[in-house]
N, CA and C atoms as a LAMMPS dump frame, in Angstrom:
ITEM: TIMESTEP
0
ITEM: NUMBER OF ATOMS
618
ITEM: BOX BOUNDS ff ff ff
-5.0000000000000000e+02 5.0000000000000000e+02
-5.0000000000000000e+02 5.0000000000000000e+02
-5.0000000000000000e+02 5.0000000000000000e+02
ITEM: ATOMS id mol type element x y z
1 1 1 N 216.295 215.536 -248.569
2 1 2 C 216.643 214.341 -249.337
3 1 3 C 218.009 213.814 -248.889
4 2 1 N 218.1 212.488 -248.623
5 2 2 C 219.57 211.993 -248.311
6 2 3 C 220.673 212.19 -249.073
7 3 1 N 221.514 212.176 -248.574
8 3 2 C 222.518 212.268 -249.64
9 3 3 C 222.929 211.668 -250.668
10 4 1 N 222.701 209.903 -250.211
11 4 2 C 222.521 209.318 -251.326
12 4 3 C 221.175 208.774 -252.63
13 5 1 N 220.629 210.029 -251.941
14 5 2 C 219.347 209.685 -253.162
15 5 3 C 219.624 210.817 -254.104
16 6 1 N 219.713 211.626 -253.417
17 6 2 C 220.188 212.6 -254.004
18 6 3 C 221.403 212.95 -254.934
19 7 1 N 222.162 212.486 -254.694
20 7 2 C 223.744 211.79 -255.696
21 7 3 C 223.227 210.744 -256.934
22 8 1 N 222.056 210.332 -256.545
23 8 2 C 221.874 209.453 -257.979
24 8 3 C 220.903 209.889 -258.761
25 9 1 N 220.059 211.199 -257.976
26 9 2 C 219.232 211.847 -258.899
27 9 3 C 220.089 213.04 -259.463
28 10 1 N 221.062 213.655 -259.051
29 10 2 C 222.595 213.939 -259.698
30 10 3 C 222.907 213.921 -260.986
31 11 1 N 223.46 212.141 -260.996
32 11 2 C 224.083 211.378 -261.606
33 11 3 C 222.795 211.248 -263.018
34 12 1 N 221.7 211.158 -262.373
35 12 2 C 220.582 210.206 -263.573
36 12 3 C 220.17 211.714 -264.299
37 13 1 N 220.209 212.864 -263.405
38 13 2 C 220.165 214.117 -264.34
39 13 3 C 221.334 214.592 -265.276
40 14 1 N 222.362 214.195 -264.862
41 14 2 C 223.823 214.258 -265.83
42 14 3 C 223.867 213.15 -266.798
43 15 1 N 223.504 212.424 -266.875
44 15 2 C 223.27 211.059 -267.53
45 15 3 C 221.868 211.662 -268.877
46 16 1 N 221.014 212.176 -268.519
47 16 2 C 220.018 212.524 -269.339
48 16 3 C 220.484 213.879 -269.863
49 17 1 N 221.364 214.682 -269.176
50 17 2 C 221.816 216.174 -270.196
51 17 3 C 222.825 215.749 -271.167
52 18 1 N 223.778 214.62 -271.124
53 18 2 C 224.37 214.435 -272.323
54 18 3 C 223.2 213.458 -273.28
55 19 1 N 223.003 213.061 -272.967
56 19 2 C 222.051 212.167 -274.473
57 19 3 C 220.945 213.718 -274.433
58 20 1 N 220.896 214.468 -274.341
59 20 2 C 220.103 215.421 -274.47
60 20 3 C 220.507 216.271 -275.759
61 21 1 N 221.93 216.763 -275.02
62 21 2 C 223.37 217.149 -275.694
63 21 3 C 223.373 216.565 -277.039
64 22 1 N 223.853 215.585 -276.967
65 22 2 C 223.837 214.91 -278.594
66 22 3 C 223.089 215.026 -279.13
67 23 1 N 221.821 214.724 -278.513
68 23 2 C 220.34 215.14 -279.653
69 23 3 C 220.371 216.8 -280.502
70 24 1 N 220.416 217.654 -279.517
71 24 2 C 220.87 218.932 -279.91
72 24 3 C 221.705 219.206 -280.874
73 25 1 N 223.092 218.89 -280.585
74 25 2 C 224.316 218.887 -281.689
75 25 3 C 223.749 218.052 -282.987
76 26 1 N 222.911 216.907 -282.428
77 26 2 C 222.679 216.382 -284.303
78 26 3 C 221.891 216.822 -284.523
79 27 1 N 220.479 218.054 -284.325
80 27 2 C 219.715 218.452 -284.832
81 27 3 C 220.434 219.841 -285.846
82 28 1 N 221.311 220.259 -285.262
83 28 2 C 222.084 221.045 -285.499
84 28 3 C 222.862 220.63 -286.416
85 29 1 N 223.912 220.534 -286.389
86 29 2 C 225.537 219.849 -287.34
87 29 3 C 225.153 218.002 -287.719
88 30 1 N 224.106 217.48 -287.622
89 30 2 C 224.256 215.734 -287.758
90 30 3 C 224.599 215.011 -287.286
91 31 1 N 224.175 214.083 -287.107
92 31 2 C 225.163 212.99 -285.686
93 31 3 C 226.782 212.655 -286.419
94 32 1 N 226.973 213.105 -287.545
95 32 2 C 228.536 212.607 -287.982
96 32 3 C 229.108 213.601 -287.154
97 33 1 N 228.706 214.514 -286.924
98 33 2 C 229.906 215.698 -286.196
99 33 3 C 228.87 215.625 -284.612
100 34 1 N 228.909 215.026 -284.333
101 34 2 C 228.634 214.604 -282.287
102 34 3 C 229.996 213.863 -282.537
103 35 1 N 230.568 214.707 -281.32
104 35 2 C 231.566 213.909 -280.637
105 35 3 C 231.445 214.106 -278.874
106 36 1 N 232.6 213.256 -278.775
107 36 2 C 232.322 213.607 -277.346
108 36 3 C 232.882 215.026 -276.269
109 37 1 N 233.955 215.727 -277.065
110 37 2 C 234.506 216.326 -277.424
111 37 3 C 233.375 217.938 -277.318
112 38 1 N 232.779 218.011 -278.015
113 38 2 C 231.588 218.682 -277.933
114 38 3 C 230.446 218.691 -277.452
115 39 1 N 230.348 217.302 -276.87
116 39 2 C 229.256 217.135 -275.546
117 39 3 C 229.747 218.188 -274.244
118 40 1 N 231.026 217.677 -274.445
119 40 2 C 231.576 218.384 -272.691
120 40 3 C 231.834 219.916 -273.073
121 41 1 N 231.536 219.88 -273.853
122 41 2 C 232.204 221.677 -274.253
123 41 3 C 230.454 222.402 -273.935
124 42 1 N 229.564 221.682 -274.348
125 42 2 C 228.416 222.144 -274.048
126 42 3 C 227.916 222.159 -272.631
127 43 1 N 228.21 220.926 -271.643
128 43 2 C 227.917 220.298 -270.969
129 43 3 C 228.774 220.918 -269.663
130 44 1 N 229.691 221.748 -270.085
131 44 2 C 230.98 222.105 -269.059
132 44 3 C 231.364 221.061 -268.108
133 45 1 N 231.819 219.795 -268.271
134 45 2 C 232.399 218.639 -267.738
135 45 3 C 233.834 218.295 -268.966
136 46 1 N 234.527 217.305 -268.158
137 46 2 C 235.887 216.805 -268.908
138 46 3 C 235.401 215.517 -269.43
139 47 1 N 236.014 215.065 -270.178
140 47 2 C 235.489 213.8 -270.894
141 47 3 C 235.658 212.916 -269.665
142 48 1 N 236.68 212.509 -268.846
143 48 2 C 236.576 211.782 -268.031
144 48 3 C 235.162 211.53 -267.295
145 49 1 N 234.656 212.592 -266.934
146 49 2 C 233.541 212.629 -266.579
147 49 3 C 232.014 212.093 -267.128
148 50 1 N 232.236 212.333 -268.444
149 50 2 C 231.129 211.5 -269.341
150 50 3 C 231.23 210.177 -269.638
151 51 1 N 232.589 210.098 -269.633
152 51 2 C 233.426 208.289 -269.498
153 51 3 C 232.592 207.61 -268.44
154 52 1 N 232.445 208.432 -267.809
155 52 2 C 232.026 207.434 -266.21
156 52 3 C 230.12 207.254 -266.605
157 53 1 N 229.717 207.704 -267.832
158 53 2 C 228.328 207.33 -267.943
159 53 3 C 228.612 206.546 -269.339
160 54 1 N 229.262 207.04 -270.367
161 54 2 C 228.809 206.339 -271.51
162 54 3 C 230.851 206.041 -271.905
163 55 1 N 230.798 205.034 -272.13
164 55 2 C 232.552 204.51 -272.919
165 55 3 C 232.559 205.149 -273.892
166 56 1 N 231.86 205.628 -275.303
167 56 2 C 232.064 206.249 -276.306
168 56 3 C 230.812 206.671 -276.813
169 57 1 N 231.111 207.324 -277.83
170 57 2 C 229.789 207.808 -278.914
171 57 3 C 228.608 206.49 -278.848
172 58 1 N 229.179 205.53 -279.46
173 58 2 C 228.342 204.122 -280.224
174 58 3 C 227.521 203.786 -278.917
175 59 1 N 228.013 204.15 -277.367
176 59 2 C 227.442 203.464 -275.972
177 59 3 C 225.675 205.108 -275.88
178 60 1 N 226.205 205.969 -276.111
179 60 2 C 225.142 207.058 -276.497
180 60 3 C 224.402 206.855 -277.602
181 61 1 N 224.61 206.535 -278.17
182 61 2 C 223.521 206.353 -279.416
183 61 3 C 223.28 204.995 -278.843
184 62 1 N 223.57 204.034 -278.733
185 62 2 C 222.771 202.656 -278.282
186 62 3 C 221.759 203.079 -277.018
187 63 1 N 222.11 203.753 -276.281
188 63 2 C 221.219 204.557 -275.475
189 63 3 C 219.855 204.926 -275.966
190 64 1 N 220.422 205.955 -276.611
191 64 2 C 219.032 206.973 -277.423
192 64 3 C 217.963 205.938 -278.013
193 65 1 N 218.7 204.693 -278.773
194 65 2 C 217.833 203.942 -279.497
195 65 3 C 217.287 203.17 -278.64
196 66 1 N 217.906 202.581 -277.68
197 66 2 C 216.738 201.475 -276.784
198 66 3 C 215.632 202.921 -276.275
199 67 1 N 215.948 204.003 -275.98
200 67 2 C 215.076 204.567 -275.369
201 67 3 C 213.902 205.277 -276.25
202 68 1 N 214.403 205.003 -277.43
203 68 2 C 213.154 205.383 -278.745
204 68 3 C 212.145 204.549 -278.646
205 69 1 N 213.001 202.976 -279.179
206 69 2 C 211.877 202.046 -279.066
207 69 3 C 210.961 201.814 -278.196
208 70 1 N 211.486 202.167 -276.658
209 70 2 C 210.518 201.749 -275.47
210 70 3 C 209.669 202.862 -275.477
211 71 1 N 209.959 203.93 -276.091
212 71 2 C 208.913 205.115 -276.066
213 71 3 C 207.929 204.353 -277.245
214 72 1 N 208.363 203.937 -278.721
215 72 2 C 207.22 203.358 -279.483
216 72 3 C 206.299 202.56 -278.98
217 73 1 N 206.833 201.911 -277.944
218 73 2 C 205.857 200.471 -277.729
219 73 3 C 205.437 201.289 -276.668
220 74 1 N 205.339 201.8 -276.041
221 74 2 C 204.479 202.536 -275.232
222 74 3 C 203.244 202.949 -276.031
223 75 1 N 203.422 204.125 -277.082
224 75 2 C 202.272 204.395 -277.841
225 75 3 C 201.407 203.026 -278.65
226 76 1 N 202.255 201.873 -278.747
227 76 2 C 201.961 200.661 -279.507
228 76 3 C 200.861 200.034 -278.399
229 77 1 N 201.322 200.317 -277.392
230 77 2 C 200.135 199.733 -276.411
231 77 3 C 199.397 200.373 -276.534
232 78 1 N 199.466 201.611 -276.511
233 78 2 C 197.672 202.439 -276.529
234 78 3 C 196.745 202.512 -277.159
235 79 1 N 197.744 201.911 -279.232
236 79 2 C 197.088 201.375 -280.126
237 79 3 C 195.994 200.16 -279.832
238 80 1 N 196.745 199.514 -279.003
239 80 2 C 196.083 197.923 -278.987
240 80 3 C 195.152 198.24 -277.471
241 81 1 N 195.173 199.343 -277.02
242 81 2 C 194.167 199.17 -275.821
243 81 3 C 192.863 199.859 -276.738
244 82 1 N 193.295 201.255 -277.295
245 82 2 C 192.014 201.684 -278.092
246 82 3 C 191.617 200.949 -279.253
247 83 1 N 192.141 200.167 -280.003
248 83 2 C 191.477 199.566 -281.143
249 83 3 C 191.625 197.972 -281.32
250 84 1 N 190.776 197.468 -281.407
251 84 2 C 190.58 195.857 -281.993
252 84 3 C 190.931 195.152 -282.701
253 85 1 N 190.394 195.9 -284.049
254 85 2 C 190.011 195.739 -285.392
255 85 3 C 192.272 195.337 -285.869
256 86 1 N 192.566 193.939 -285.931
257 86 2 C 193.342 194.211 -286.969
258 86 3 C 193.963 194.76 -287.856
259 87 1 N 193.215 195.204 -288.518
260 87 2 C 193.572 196.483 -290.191
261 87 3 C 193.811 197.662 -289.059
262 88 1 N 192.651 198.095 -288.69
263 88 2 C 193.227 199.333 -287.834
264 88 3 C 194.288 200.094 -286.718
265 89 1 N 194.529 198.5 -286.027
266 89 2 C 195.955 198.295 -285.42
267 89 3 C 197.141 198.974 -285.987
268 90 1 N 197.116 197.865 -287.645
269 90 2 C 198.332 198.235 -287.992
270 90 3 C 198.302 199.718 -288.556
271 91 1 N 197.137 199.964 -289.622
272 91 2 C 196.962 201.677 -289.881
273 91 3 C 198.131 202.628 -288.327
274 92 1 N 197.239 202.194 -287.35
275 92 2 C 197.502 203.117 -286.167
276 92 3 C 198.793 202.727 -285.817
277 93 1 N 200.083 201.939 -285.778
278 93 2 C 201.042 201.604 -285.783
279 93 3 C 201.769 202.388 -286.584
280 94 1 N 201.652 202.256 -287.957
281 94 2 C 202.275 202.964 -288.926
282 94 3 C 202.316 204.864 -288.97
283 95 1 N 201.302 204.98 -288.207
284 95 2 C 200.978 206.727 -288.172
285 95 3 C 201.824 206.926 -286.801
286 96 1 N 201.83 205.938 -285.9
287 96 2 C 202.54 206.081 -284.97
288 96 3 C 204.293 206.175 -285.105
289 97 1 N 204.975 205.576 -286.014
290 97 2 C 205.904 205.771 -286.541
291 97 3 C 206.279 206.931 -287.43
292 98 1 N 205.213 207.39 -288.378
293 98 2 C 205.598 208.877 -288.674
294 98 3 C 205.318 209.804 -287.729
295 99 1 N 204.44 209.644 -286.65
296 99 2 C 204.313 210.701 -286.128
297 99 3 C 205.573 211.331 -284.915
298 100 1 N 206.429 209.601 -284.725
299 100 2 C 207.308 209.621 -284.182
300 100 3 C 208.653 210.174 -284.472
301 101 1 N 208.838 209.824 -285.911
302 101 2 C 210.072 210.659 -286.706
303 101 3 C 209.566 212.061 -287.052
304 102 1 N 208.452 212.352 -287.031
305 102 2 C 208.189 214.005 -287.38
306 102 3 C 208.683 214.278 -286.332
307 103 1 N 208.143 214.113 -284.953
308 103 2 C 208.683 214.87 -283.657
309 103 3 C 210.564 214.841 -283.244
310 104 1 N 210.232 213.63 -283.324
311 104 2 C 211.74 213.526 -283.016
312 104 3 C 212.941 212.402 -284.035
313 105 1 N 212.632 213.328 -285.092
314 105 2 C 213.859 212.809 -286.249
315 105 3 C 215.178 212.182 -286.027
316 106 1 N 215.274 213.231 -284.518
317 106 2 C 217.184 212.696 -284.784
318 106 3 C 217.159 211.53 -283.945
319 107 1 N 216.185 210.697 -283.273
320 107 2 C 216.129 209.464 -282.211
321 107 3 C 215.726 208.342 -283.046
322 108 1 N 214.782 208.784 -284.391
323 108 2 C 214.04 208.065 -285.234
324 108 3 C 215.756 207.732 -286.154
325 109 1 N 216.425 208.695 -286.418
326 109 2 C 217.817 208.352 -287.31
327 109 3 C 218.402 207.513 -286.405
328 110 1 N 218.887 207.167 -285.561
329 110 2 C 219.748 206.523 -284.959
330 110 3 C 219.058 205.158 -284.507
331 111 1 N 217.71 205.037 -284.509
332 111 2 C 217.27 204.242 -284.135
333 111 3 C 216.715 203.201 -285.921
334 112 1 N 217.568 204.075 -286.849
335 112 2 C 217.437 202.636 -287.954
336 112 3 C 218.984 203.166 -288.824
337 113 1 N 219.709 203.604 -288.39
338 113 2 C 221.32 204.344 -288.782
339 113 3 C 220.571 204.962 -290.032
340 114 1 N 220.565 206.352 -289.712
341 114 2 C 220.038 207.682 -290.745
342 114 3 C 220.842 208.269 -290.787
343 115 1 N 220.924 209.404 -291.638
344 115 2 C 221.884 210.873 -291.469
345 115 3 C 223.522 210.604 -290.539
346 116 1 N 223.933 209.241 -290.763
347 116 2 C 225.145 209.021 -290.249
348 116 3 C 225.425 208.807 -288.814
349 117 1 N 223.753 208.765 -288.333
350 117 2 C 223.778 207.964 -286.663
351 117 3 C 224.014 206.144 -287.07
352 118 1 N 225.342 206.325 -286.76
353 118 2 C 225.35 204.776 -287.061
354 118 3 C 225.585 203.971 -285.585
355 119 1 N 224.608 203.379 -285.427
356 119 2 C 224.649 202.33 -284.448
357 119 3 C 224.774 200.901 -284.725
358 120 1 N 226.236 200.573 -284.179
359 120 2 C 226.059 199.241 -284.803
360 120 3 C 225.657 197.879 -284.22
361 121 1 N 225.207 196.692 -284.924
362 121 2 C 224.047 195.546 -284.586
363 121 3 C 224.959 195.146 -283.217
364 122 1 N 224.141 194.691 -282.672
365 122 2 C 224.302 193.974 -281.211
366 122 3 C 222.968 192.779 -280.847
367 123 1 N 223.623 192.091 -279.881
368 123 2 C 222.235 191.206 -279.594
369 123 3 C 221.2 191.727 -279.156
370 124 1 N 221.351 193.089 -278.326
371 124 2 C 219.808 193.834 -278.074
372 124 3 C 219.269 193.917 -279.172
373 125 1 N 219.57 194.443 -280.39
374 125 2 C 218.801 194.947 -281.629
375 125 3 C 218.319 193.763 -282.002
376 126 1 N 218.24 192.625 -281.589
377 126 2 C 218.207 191.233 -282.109
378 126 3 C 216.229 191.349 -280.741
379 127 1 N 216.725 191.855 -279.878
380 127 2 C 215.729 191.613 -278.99
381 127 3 C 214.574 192.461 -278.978
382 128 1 N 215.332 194.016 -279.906
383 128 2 C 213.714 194.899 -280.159
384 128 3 C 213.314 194.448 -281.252
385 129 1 N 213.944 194.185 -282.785
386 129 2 C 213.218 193.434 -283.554
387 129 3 C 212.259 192.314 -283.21
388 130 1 N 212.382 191.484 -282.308
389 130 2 C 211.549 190.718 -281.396
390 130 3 C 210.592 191.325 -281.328
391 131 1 N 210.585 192.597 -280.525
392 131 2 C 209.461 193.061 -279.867
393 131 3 C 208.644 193.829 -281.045
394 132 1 N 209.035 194.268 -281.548
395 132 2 C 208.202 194.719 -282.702
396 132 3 C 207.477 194.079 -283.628
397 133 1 N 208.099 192.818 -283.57
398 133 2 C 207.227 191.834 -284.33
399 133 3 C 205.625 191.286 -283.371
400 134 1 N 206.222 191.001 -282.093
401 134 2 C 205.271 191.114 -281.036
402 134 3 C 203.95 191.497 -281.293
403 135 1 N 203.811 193.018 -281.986
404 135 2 C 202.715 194.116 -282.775
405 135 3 C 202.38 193.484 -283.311
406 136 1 N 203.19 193.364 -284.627
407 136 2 C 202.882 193.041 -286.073
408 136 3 C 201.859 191.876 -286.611
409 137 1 N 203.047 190.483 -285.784
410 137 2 C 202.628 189.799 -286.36
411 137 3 C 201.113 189.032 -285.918
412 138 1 N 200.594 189.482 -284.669
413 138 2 C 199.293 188.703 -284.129
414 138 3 C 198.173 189.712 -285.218
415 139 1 N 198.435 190.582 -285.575
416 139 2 C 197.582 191.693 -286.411
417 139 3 C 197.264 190.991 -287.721
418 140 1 N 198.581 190.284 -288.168
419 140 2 C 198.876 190.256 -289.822
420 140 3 C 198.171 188.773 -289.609
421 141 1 N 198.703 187.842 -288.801
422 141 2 C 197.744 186.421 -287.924
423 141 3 C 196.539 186.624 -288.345
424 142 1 N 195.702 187.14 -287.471
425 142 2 C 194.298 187.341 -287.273
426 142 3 C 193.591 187.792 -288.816
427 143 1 N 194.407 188.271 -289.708
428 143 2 C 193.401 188.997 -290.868
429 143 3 C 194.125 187.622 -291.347
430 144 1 N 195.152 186.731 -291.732
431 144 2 C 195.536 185.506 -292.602
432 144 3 C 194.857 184.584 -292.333
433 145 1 N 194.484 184.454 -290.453
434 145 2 C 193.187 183.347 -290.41
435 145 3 C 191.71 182.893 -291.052
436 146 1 N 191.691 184.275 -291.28
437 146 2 C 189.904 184.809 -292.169
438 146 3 C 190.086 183.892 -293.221
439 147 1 N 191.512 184.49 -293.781
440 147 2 C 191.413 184.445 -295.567
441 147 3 C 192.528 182.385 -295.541
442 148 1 N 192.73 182.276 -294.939
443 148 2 C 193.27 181.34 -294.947
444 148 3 C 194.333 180.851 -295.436
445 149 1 N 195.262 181.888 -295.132
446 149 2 C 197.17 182.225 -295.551
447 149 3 C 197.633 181.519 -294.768
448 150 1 N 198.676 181.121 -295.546
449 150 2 C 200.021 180.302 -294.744
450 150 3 C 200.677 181.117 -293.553
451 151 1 N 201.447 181.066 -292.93
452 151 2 C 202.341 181.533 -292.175
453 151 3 C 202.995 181.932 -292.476
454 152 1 N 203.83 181.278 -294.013
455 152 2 C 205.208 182.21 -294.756
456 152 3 C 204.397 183.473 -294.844
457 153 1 N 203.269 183.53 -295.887
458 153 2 C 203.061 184.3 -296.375
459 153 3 C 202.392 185.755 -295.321
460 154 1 N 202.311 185.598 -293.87
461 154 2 C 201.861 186.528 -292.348
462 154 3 C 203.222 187.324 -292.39
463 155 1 N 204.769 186.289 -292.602
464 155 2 C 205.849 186.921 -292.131
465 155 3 C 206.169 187.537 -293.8
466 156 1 N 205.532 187.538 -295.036
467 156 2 C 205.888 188.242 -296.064
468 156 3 C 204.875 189.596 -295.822
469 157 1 N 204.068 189.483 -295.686
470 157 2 C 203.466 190.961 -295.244
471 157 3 C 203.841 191.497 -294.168
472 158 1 N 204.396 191.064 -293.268
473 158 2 C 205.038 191.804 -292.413
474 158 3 C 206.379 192.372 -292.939
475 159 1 N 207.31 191.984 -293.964
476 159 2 C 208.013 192.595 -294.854
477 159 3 C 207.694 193.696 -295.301
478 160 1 N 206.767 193.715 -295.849
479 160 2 C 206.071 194.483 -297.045
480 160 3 C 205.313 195.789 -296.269
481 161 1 N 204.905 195.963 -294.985
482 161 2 C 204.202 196.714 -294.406
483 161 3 C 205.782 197.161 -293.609
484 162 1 N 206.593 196.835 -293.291
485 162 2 C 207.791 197.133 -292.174
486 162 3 C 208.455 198.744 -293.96
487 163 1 N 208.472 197.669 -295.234
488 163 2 C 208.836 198.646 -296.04
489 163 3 C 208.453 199.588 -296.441
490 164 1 N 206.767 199.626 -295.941
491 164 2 C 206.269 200.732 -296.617
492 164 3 C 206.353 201.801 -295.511
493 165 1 N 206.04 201.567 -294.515
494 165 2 C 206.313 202.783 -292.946
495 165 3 C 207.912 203.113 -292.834
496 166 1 N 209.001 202.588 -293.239
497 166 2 C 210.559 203.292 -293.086
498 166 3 C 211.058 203.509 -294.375
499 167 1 N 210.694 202.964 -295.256
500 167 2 C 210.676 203.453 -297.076
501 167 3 C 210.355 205.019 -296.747
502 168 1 N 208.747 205.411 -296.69
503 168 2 C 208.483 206.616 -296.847
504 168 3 C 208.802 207.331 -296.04
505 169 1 N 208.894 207.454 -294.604
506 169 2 C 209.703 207.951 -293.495
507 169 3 C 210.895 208.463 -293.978
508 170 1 N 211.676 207.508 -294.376
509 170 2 C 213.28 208.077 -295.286
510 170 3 C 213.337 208.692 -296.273
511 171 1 N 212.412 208.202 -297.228
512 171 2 C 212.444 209.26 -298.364
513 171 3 C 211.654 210.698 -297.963
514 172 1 N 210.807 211.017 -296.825
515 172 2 C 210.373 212.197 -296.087
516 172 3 C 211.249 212.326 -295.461
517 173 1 N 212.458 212.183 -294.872
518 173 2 C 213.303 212.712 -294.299
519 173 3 C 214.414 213.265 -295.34
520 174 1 N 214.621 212.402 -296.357
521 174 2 C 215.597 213.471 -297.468
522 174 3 C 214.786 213.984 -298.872
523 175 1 N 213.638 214.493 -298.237
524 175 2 C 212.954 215.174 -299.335
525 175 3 C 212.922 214.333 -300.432
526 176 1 N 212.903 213.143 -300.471
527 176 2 C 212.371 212.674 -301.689
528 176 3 C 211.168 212.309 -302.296
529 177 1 N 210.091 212.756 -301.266
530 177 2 C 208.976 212.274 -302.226
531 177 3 C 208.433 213.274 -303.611
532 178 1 N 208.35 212.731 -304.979
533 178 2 C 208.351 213.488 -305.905
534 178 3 C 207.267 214.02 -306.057
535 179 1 N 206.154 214.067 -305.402
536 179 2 C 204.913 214.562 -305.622
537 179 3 C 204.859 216.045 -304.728
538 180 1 N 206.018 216.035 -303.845
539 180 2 C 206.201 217.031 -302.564
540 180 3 C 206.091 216.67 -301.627
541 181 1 N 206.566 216.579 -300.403
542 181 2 C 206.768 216.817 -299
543 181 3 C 205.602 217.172 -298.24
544 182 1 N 204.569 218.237 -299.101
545 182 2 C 203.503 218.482 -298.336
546 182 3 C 202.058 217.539 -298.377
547 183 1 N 202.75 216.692 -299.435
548 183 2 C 201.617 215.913 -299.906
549 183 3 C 201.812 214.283 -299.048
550 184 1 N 203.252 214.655 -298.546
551 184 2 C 203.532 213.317 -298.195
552 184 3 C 203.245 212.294 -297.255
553 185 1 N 202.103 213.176 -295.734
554 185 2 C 201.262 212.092 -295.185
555 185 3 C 200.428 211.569 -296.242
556 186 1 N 199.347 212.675 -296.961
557 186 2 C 198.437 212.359 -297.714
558 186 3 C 199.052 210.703 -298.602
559 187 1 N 200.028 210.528 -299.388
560 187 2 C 200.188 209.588 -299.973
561 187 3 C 200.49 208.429 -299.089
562 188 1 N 201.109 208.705 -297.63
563 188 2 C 201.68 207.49 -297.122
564 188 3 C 200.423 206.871 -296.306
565 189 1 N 199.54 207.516 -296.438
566 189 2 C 197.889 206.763 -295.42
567 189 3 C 197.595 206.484 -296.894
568 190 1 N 197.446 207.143 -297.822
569 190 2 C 196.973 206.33 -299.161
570 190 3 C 197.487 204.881 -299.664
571 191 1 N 198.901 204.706 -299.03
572 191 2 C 199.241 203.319 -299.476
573 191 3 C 199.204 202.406 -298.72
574 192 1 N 199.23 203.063 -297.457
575 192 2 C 198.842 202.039 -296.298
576 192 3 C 197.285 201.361 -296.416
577 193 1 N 196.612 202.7 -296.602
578 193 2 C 195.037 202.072 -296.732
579 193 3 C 194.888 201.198 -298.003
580 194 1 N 195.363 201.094 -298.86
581 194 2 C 195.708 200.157 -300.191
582 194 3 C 195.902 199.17 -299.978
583 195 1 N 197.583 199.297 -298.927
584 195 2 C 197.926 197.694 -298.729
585 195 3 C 197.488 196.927 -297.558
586 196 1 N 196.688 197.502 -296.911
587 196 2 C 195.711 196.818 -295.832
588 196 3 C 194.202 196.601 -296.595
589 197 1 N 193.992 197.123 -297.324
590 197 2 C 192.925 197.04 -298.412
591 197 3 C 193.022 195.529 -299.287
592 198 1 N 193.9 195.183 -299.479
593 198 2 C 194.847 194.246 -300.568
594 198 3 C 195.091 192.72 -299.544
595 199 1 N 195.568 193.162 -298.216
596 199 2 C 195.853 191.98 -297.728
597 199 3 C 194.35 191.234 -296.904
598 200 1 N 193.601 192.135 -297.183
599 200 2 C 191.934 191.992 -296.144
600 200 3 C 191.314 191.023 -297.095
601 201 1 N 191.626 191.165 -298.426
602 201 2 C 190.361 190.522 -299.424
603 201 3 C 190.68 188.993 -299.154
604 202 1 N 190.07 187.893 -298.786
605 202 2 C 189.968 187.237 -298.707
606 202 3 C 189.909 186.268 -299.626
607 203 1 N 189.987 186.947 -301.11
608 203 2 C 190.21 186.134 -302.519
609 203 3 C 191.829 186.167 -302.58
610 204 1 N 192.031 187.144 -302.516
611 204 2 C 193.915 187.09 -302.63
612 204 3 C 194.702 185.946 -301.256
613 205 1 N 195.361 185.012 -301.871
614 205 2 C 195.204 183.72 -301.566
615 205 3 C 196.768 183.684 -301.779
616 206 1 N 197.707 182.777 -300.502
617 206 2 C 198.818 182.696 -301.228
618 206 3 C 199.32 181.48 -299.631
């Protein structure tokens, strides 16, 4: 391998062991106690050295999160290559999001500021909200055309379905659901299938 291919497969492997790093330390101690400080202590490099990939904490976590989302919409495509059906889209969207914070919690925290991964707004976050709507809204479209809904009312269920998939997600992440934790897919496909149940009927009119 040349030398310079090799120097940037290097670089792109040192580049992926600290956002690795952080993931670790916040599964561990929380992203409030990631510093950078303790990246390199893990990492055996000087901060200077991590300087030269990320300027601070907030440039690592903006990291982690663009690289969450592009992992969602990856599975979001596979939704929309295996299924058709509208209602079932979004069902399969929403399971795709818990199934995403079960695996990997601490990418799912930072990627909506959880457990003190605070990432703060920028115009990218302006551009994955974009893309997520992308999903949503041709799904929520297609079942409002049937029934013959306004448009406000496509982008109010898209409210209402965005709250019910990171509502229960969060309250499953700090143990709050009061029925138990073990019960807590069981209830969150129960309300999903409800409120896709609710927005299908073609009498409910708005």
């Amino acid at each position: 391998m040349p030398n310079k291919e090799r120097r940037k497969k290097e670089k792109a492997e040192l580049r992926q062991q600290i956002l690795d790093v952080a993931r670790d330390i916040a599964a561990n101690d929380g992203w409030q106690n990631v510093t950078i400080r303790k990246i390199c202590e893990q990492i055996k490099y000087t901060a200077p050295i991590v300087y030269q990939y990320f300027e601070s904490k907030e440039m690592i976590l903006q990291s982690l999160r663009k690289d969450g989302f592009v992992q969602v919409f990856h599975l979001f495509e596979t939704v929309d290559k295996k299924y058709k059906a509208p209602e079932k889209r979004l069902f399969e969207y929403a399971l795709t999001w818990w199934n995403f914070a079960i695996q990997y919690p601490e990418i799912y925290q930072v990627m909506f500021n959880l457990q003190g991964a605070v990432c703060l707004q920028n115009e990218g976050n302006i551009k994955i909200h974009n893309t997520v709507m992308d999903y949503y809204h041709p799904a929520f479209e297609s079942i409002n055309q049937k029934a013959k809904r306004s448009e406000i009312y496509c982008l109010e269920l898209t409210d209402n379905f965005i709250a019910i998939i990171h509502g229960f997600i969060s309250m499953n992440m700090a143990n709050k659901i009061k029925s138990g934790n073990e019960r807590a897919l069981l209830i969150y496909k129960n309300s999903l299938q409800r409120f896709i149940h609710s927005i299908n009927d073609i009498n409910t009119k708005k």
